[in-house]
RODO-2510 file (C-alpha; in nm, 4 decimals, decimal comma):
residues 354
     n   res          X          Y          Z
     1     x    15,4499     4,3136    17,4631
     2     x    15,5855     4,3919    17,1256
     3     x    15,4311     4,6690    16,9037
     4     x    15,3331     4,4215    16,6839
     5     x    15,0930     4,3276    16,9400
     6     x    14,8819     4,6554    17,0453
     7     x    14,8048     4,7011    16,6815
     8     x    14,4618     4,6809    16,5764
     9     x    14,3641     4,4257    16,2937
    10     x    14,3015     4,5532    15,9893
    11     x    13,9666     4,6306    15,9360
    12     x    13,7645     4,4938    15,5558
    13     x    13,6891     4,8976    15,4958
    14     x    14,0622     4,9944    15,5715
    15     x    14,1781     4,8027    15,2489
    16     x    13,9168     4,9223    15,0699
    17     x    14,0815     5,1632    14,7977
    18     x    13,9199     5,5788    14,7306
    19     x    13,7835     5,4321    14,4048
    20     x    13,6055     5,1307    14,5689
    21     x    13,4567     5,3409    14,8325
    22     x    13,3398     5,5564    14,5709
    23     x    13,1601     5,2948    14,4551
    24     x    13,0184     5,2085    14,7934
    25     x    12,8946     5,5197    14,9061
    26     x    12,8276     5,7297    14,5801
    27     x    12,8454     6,0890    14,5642
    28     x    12,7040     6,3857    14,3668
    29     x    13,0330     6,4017    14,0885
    30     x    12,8484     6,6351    13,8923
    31     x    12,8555     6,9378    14,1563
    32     x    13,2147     6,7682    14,2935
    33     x    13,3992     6,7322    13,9447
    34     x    13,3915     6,3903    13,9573
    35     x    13,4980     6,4116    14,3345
    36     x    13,7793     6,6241    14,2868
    37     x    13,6367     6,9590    14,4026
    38     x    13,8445     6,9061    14,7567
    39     x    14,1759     6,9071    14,5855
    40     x    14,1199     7,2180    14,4423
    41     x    13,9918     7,3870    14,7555
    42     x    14,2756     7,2039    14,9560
    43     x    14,5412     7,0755    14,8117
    44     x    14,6956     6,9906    15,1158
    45     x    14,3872     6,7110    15,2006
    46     x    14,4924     6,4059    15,2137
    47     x    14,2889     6,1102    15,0324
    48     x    13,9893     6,0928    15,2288
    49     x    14,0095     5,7334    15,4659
    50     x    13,7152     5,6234    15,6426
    51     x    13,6453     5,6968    15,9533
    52     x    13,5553     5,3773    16,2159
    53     x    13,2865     5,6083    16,3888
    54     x    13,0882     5,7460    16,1061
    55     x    12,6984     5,6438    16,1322
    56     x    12,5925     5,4087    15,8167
    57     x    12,4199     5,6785    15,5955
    58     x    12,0386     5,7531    15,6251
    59     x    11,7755     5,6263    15,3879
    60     x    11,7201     5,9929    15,3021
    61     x    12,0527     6,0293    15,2270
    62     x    12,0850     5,7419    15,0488
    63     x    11,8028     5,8262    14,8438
    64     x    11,9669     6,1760    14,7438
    65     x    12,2782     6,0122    14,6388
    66     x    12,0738     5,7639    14,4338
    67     x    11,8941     6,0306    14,2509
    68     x    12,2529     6,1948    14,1993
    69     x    12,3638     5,8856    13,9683
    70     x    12,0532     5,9943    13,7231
    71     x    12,2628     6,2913    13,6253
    72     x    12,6288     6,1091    13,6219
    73     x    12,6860     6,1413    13,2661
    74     x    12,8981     5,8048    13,3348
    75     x    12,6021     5,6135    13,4047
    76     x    12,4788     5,3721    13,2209
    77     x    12,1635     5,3881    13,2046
    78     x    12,0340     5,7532    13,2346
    79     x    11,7362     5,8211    13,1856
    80     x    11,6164     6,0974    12,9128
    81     x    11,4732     6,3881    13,0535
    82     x    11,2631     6,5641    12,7796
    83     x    11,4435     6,9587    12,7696
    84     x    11,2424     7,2419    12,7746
    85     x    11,2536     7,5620    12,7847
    86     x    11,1477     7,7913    13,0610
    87     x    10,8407     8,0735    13,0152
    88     x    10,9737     8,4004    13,0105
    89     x    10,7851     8,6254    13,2474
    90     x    10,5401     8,9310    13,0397
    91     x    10,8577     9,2084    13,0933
    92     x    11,1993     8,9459    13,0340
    93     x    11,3435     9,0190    12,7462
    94     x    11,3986     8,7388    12,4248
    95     x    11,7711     8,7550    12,2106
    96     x    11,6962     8,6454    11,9108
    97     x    11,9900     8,6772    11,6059
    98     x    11,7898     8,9026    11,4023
    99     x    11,6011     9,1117    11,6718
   100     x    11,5089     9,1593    12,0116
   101     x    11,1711     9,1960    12,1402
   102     x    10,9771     9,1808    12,4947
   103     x    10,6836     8,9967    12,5629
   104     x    10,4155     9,2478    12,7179
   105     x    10,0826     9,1586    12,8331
   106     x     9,7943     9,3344    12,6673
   107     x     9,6927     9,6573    12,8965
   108     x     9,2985     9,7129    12,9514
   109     x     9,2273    10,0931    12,8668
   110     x     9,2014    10,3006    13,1389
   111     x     8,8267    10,3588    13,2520
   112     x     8,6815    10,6540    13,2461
   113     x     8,6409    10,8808    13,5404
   114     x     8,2965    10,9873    13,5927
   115     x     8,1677    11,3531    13,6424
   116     x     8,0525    11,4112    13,9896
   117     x     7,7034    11,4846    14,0240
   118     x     7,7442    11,8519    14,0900
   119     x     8,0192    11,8958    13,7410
   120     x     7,7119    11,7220    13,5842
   121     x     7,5397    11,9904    13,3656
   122     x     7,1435    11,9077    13,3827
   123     x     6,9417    11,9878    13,0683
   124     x     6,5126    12,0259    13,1118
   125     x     6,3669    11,8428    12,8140
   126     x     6,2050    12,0700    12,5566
   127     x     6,2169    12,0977    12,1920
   128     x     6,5871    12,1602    12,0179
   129     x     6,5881    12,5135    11,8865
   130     x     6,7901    12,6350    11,5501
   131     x     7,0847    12,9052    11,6051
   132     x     6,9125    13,2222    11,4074
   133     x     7,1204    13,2993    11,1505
   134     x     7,3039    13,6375    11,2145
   135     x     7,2626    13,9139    10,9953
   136     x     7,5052    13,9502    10,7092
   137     x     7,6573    14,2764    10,5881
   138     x     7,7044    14,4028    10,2402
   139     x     8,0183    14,2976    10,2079
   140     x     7,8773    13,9138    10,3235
   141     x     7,7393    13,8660     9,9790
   142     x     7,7226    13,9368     9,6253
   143     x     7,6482    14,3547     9,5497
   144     x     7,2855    14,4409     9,5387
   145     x     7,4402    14,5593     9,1864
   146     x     7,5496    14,2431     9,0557
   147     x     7,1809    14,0894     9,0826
   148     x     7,0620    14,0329     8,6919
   149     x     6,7435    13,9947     8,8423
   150     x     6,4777    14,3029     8,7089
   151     x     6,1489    14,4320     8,8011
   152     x     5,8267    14,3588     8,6269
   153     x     5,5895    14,6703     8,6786
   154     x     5,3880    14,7913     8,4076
   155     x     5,0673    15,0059     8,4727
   156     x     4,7529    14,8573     8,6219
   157     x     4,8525    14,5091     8,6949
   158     x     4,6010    14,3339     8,8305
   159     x     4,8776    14,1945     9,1033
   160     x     5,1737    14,2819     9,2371
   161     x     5,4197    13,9686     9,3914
   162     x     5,6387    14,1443     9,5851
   163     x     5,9552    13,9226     9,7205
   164     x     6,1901    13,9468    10,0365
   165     x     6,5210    13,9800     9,7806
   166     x     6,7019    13,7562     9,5488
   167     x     6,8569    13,4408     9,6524
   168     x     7,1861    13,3825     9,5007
   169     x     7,0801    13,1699     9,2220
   170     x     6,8075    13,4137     9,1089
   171     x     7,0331    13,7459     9,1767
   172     x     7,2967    13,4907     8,8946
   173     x     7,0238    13,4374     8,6475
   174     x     6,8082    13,6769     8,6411
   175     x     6,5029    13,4765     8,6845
   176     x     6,2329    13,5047     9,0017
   177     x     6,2351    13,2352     9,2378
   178     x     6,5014    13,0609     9,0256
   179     x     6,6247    12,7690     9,2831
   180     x     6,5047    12,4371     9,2267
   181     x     6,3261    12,4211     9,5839
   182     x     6,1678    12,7319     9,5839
   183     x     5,8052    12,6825     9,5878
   184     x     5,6877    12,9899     9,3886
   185     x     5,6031    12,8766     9,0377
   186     x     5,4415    12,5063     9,2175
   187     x     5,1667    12,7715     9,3996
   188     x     5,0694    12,9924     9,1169
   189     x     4,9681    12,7018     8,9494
   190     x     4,7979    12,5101     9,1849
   191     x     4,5879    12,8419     9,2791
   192     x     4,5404    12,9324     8,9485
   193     x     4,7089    13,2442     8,9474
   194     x     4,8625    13,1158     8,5924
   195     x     4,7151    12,8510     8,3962
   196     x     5,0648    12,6484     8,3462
   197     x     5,3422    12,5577     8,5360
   198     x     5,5705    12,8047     8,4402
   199     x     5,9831    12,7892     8,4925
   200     x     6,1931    13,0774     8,6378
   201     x     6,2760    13,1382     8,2391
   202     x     5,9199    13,2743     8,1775
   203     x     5,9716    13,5493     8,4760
   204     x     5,9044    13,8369     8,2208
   205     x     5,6401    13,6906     8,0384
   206     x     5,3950    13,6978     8,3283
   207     x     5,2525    14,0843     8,2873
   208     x     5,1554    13,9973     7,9226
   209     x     5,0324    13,6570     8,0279
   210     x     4,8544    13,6841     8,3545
   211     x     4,8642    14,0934     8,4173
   212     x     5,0865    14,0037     8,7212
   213     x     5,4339    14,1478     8,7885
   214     x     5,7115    14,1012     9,0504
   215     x     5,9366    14,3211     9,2718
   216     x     6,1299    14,2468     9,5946
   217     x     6,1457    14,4525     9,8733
   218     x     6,5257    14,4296     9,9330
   219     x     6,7620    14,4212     9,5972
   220     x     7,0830    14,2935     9,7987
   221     x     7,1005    13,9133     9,7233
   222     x     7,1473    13,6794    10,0113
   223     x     7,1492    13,2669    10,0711
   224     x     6,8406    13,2924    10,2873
   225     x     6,6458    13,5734    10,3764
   226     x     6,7206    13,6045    10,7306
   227     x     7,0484    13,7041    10,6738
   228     x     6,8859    14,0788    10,5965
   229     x     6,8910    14,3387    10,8978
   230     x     6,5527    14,5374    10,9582
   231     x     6,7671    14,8250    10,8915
   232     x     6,7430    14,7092    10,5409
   233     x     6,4384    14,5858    10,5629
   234     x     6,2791    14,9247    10,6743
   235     x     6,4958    15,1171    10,4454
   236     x     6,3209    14,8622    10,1326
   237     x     5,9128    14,9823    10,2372
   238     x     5,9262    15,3424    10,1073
   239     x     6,0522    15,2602     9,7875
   240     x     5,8136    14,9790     9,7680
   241     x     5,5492    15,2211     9,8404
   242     x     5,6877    15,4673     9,6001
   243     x     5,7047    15,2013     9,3116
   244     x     5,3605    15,1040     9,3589
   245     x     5,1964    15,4532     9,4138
   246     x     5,3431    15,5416     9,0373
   247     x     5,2532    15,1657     8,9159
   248     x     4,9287    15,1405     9,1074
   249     x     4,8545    14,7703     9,0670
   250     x     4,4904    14,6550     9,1794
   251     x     4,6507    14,4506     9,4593
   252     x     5,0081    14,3361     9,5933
   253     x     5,0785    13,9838     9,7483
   254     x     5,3556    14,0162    10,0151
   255     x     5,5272    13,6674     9,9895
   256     x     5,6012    13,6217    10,3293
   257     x     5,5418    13,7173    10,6939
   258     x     5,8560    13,9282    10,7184
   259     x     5,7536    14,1810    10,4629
   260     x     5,4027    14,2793    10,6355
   261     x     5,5839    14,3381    10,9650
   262     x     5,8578    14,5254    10,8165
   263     x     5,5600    14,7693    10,6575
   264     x     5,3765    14,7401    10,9889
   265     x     5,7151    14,8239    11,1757
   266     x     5,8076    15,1474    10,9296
   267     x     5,4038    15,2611    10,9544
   268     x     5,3420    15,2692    11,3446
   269     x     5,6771    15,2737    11,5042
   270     x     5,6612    14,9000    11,6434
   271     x     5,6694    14,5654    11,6057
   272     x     5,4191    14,3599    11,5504
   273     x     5,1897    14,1696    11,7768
   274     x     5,1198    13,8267    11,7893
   275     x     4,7112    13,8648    11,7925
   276     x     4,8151    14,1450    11,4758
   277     x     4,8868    13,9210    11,2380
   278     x     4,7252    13,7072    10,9666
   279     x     4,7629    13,5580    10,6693
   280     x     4,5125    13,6942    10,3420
   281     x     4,3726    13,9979    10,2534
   282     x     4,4504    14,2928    10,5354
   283     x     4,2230    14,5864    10,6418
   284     x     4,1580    14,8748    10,2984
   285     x     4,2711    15,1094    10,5700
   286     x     4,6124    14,9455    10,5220
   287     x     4,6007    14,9994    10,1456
   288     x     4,9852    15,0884    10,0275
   289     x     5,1061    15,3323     9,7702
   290     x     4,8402    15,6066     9,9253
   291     x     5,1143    15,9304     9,9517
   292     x     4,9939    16,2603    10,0635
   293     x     4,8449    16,4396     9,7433
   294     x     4,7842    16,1675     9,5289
   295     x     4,3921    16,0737     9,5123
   296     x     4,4134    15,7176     9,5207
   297     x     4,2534    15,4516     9,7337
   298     x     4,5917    15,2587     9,6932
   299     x     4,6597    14,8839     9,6202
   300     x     4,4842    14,5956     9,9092
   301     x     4,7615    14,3945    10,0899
   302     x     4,7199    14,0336    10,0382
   303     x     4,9852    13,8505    10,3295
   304     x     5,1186    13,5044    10,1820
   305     x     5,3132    13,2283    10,2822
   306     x     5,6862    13,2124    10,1796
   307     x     5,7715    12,9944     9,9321
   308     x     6,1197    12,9175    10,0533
   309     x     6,2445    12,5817    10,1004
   310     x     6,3616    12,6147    10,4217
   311     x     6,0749    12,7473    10,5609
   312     x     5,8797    12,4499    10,7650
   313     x     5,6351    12,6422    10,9764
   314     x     5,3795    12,5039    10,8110
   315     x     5,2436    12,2067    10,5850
   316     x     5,2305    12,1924    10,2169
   317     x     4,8510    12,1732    10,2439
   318     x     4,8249    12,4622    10,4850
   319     x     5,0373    12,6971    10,2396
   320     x     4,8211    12,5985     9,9624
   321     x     4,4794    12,7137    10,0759
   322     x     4,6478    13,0740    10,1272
   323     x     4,6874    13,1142     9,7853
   324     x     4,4050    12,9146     9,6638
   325     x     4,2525    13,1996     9,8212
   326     x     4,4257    13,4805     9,6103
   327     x     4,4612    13,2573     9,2880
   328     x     4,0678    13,2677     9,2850
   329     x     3,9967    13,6660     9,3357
   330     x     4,3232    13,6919     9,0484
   331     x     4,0908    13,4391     8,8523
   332     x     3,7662    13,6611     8,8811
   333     x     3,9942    13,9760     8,7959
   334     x     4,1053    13,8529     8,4615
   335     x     3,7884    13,7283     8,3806
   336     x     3,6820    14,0708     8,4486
   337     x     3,8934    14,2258     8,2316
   338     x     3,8614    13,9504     7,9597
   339     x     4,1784    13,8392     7,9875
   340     x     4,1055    13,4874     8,0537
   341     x     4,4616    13,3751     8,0907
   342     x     4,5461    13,4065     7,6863
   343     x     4,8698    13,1996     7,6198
   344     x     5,0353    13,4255     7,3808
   345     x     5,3967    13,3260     7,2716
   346     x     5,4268    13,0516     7,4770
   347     x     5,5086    12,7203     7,3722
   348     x     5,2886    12,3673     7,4966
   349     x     5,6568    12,2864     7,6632
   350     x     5,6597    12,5863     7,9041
   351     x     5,4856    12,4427     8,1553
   352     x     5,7163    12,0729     8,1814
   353     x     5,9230    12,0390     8,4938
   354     x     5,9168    12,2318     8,8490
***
């Protein structure tokens, strides 16, 4: 038997051409270079041929080499895929031509930790107390020299104001009681004490006016009067008491708490107690200006309220009565001694304002 006859006959796939079995079976040419990516790896390959025994492709893989043609940018008919762009995570980073930048997500502030129980300082309720003001030295304020402000004790007054010291705006102008909160000239009015509403200008024109002068106890000046030491405060009660046992006024009005206890303090050694103290006239064993020698019952001690703006012990009503109390025996005094409140040399505008 001749060659010719143990040859197989040509099969209809072996005369099929690479390009027609392309065709047949289609493959992925975008990832194979248009189905050259074997000749590159081997060049040596021959063109592929089929092979007799290779199972007819899958429907899966048929399907994946269908959906291959819709990116063959040869096809036809490919369908447009609308491009866009991915979402950068919160930390990639953008390259723009002008800048870069990086997309961050807000961050939520940090909580605050919280004070264990035992760190946690417990406060009792009860009423917020003011810091006391400390004491201020000479050097803390103005001089006791540089205070324009001077005393108003001629013979046989019928009263005697006597003050802590000078504020700041008095111990500058030389007028009693001088800032505009001050309370002084509102309370000898309303007691009667004068029979106008006097300004801190008309300071020296009281003795003539009313037979009452004024004095302080401590010359230093000072914002408030707390800022004075008892040292000074002690020192200030035997020249009081020396000033009015050569003065001898019918009667001196402390104007304030402070000044009674600094007399009380200086007299017995002590401070004062509670159940000691009260406002209006004192005991005529407490008389001042009585020194040893000098026959004279001495002046009666009349305690008043501060005048002080600051001062909020007490209500505006409350401070009133006090000296209605003292502007009616001044009242009786004068009348006594026919004075009758005469307003000499003072104009019908003295009395306007506070």
């Amino acid at each position: 038997m001749s060659s010719s006859s143990h040859e197989q006959p040509k099969s209809q796939t072996d005369s099929i051409s690479d390009t027609e079995l392309d065709d047949i079976m289609p493959i992925n040419k975008v990832t194979s270079f248009h189905g050259r990516l074997n000749h590159f790896i081997n060049p040596t390959a021959s063109p592929k041929t089929p092979h007799h025994n290779q199972p007819p492709p899958s429907d899966k893989t048929r399907m994946s080499d269908n959906t291959s043609n819709i990116f063959d940018p040869r096809s036809p008919k490919q369908p447009q895929l609308p491009i866009t762009s991915p979402i950068p995570s919160p930390t990639q980073r953008i390259v723009t031509r002008s800048h870069t930048s990086s997309l961050q997500l807000p961050r939520t502030p940090p909580r605050p930790l919280a004070l264990p129980l035992a760190q946690t300082p417990s406060r009792s309720p009860g009423p917020i107390r003011r810091a006391k003001r400390r004491p201020t030295t000479p050097s803390d304020s103005p001089p006791a020299s540089s205070s324009l402000l001077r005393d108003t004790i001629p013979p046989n007054l019928i009263l005697l104001l006597v003050g802590v010291n000078p504020g700041l705006q008095t111990g500058s102008t030389g007028y009693a009681y001088a800032h505009p909160t001050n309370l002084f000239w509102r309370f000898l009015h309303s007691s009667g004490i004068t029979s106008l509403r006097h300004q801190p200008r008309d300071t020296y024109d009281l003795p003539d006016l009313y037979s009452v002068g004024n004095t302080n106890i401590v010359v230093r000046p000072t914002r408030d009067a707390q800022m004075l030491s008892k040292a000074e405060m002690d020192e200030g009660v035997s020249i009081l008491e020396q000033k009015i046992a050569a003065q001898r006024p019918e009667a001196v009005c402390l104007v304030g708490k402070s000044i009674w206890e600094a007399v009380f303090r200086v007299r017995y050694g002590r401070a004062m107690k509670k159940d000691e103290f009260q406002y209006g006239w004192q005991d005529p064993s407490e008389n001042m200006g009585r020194l040893p020698g000098v026959e004279w019952k001495g002046a009666r001690i009349f305690v008043a309220t501060t005048t002080s703006g600051l001062a909020a012990g007490m209500s505006l009503k409350e401070k009133e009565g006090i000296w209605a109390e003292l502007g009616a025996w001044v009242v009786q005094c004068r009348a006594e001694r026919g004075i009758g409140g005469i307003q000499v040399g003072v104009d019908s505008g003295a009395g306007a304002g506070a």
